[in-house]
LUMBATI-244848 format. One record per atom (N, C-alpha, C): atom name; x, y negated, z negated. Coordinates in Angstrom, 1 decimal. Layout:
<atoms>
['CA' [X Y Z]]
...
</atoms>
This chain:
<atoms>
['N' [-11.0 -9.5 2.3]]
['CA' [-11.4 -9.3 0.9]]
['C' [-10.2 -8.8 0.1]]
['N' [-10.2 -9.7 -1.0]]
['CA' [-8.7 -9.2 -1.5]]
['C' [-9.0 -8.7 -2.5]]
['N' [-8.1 -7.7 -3.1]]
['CA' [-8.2 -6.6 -4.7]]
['C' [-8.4 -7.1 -5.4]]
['N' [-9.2 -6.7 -6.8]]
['CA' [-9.7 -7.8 -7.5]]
['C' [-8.5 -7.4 -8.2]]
['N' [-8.0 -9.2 -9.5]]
['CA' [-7.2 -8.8 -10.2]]
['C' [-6.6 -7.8 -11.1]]
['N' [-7.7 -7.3 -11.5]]
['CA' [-7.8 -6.2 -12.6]]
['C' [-6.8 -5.0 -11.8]]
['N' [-7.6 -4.5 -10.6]]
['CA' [-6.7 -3.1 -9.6]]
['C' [-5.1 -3.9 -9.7]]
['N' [-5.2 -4.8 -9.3]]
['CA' [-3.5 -5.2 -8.8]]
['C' [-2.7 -4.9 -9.6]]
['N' [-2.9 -6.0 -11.2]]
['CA' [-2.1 -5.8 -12.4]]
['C' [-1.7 -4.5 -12.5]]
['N' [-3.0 -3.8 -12.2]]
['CA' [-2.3 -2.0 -13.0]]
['C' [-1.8 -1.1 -12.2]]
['N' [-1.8 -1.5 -10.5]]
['CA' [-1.1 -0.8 -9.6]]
['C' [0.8 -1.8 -9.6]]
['N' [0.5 -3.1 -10.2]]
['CA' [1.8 -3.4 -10.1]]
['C' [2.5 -2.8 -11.3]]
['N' [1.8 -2.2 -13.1]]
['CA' [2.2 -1.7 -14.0]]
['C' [2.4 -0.6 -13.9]]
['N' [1.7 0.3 -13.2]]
['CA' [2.4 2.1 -12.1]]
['C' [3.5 1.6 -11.5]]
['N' [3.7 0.8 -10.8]]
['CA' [4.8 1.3 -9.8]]
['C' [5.7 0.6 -10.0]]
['N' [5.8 -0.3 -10.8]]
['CA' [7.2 -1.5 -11.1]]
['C' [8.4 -0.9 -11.9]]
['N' [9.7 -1.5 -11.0]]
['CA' [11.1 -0.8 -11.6]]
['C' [11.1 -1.2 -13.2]]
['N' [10.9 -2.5 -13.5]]
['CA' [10.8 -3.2 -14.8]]
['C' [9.5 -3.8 -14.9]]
['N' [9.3 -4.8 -16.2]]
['CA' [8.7 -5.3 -16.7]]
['C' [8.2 -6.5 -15.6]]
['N' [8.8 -7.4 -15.2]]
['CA' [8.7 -8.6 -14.6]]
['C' [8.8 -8.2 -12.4]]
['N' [8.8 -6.7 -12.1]]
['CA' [9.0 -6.6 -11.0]]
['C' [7.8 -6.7 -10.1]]
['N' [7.1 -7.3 -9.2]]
['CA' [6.3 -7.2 -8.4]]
['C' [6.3 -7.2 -7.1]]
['N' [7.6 -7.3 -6.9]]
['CA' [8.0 -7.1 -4.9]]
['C' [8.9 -5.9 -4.6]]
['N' [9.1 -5.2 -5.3]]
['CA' [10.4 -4.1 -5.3]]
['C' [9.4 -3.5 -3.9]]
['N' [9.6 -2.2 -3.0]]
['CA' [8.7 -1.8 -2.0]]
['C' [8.3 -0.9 -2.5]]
['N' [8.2 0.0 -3.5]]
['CA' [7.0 0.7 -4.1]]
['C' [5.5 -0.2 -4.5]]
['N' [6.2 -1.1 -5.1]]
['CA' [5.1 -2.3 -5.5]]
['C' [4.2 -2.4 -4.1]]
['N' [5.1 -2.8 -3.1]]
['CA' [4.3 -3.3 -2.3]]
['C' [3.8 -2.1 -1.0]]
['N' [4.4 -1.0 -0.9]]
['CA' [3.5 0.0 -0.8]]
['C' [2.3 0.2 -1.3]]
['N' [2.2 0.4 -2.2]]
['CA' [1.1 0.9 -3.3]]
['C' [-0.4 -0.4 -3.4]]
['N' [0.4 -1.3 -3.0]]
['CA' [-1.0 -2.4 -2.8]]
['C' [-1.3 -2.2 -1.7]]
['N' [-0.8 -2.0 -0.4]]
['CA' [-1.1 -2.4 0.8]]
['C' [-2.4 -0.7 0.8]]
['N' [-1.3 0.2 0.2]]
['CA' [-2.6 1.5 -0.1]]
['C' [-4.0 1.5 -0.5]]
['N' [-3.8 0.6 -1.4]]
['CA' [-5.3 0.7 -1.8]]
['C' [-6.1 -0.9 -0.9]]
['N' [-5.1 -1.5 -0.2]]
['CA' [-6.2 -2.3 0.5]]
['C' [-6.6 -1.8 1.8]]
['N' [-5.3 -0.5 2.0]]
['CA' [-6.1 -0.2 3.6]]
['C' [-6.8 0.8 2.8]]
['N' [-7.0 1.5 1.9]]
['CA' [-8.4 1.9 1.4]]
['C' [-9.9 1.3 1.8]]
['N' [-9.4 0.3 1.2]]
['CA' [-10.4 -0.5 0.7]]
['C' [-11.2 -0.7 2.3]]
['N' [-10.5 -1.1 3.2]]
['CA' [-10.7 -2.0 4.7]]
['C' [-11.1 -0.8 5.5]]
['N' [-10.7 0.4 5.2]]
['CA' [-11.4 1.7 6.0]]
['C' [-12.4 2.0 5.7]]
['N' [-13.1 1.6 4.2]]
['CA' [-14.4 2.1 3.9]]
['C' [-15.4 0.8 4.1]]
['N' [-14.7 -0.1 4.2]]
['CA' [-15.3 -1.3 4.8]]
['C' [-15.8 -0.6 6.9]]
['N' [-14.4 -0.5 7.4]]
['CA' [-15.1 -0.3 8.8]]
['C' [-16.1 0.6 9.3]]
['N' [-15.7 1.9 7.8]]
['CA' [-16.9 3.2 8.0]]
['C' [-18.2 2.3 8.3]]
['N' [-18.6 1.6 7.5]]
['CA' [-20.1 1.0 7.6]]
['C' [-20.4 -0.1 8.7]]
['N' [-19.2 -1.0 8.7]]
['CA' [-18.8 -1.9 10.3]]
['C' [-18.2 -1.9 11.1]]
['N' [-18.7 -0.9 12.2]]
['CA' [-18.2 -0.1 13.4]]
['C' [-17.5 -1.2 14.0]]
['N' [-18.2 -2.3 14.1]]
['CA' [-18.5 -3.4 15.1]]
['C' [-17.3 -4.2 14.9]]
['N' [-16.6 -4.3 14.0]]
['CA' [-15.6 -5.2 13.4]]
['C' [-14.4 -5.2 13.7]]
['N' [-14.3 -5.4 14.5]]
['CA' [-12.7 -5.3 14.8]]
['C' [-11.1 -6.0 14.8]]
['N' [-12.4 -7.6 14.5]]
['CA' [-10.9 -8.3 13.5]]
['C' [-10.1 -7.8 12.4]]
['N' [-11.1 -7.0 11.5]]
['CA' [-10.9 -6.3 10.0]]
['C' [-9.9 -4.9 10.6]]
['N' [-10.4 -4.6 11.6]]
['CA' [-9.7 -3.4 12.2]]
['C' [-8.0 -3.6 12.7]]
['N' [-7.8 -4.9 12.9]]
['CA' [-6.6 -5.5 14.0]]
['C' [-6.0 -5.7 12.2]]
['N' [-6.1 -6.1 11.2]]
['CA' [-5.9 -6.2 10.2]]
['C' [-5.5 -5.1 9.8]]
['N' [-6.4 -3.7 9.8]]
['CA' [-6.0 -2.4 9.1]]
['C' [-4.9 -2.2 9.9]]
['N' [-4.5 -1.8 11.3]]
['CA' [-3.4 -1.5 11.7]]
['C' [-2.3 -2.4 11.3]]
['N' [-2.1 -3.9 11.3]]
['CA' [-1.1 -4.5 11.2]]
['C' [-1.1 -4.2 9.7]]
['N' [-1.8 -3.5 8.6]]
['CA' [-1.2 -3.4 7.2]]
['C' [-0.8 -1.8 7.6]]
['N' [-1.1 -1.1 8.1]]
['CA' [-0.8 0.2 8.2]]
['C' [1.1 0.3 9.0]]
['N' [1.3 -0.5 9.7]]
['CA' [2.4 -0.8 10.7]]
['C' [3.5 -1.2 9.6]]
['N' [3.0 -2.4 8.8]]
['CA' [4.2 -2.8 7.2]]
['C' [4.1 -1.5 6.8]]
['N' [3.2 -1.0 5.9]]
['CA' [3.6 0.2 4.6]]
['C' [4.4 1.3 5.5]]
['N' [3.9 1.4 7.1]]
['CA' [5.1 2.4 7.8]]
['C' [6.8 1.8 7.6]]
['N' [6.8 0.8 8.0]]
['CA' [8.4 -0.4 7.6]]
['C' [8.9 -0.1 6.4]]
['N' [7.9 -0.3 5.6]]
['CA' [8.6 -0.3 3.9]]
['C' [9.0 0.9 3.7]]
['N' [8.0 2.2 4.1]]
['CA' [8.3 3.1 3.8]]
['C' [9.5 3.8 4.1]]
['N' [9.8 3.5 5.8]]
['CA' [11.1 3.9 6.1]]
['C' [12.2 3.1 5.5]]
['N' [12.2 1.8 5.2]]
['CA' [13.5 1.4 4.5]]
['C' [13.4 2.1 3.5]]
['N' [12.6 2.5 2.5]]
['CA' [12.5 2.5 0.9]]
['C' [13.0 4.2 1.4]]
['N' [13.2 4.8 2.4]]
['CA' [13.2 6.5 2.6]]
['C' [15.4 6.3 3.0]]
['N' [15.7 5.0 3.6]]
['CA' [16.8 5.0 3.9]]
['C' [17.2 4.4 3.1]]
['N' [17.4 3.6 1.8]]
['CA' [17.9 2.9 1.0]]
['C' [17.7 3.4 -0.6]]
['N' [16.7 4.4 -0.8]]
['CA' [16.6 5.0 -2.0]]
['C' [15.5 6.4 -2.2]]
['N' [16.0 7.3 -1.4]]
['CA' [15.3 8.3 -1.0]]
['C' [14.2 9.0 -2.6]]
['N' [14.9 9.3 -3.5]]
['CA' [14.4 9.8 -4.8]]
['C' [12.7 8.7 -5.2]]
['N' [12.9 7.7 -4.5]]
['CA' [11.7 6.8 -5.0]]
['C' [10.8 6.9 -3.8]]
['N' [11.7 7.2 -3.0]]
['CA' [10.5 7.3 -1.8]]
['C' [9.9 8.3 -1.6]]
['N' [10.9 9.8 -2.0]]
['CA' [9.6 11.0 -2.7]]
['C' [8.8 10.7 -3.8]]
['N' [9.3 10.1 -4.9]]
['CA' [8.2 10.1 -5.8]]
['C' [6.8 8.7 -5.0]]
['N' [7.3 8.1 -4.2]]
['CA' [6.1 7.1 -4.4]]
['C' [5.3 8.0 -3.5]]
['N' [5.5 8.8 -2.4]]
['CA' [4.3 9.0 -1.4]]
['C' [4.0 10.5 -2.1]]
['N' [4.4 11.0 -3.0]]
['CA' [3.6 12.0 -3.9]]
['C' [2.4 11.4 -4.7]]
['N' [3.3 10.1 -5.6]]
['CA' [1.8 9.8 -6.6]]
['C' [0.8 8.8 -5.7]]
['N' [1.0 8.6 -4.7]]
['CA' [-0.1 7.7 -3.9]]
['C' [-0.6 9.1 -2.5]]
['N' [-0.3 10.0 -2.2]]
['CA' [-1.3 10.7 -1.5]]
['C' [-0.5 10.7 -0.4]]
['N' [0.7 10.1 0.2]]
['CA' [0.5 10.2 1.5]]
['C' [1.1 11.1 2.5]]
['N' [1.2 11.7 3.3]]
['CA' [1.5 12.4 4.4]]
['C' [2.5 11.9 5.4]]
['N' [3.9 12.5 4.7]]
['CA' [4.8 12.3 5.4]]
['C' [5.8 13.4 5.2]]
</atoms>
């Protein structure tokens, strides 16, 4: 199940370097966030599901990748992004 447009636009208008940017790795941190959101509160209720589950990990395994390049290639963005998205690193 994919984000509906509306979330996307305005998690790509938070975290974009410019106007026209949508793949920088904040960008694509910050979506993959709110879809393993989304897919966790999905398994809370479907224990049973575990294709959706093989899914959460392999999105959880990228935002770990991005994260570490985005921590080795431009450290200042990579404190600010896992401050304004919550995460625990």
């Amino acid at each position: 199940m994919p984000l509906p447009v509306e979330q996307k636009k305005q998690i790509i208008a938070d975290f974009a370097r410019d106007a026209n940017d949508s793949g920088s790795p904040e960008v694509q941190i910050a979506i993959l966030t709110a879809r393993i959101a989304q897919i966790a509160v999905h398994l809370r209720n479907n224990k049973q599901d575990m294709h959706n589950r093989r899914g959460l990990v392999t999105m959880v395994a990228k935002r770990n990748r991005l994260l570490k390049y985005l921590a080795r290639t431009n450290r200042d963005a990579y404190l600010d992004t896992i401050k304004r998205l919550g995460l625990r690193k």
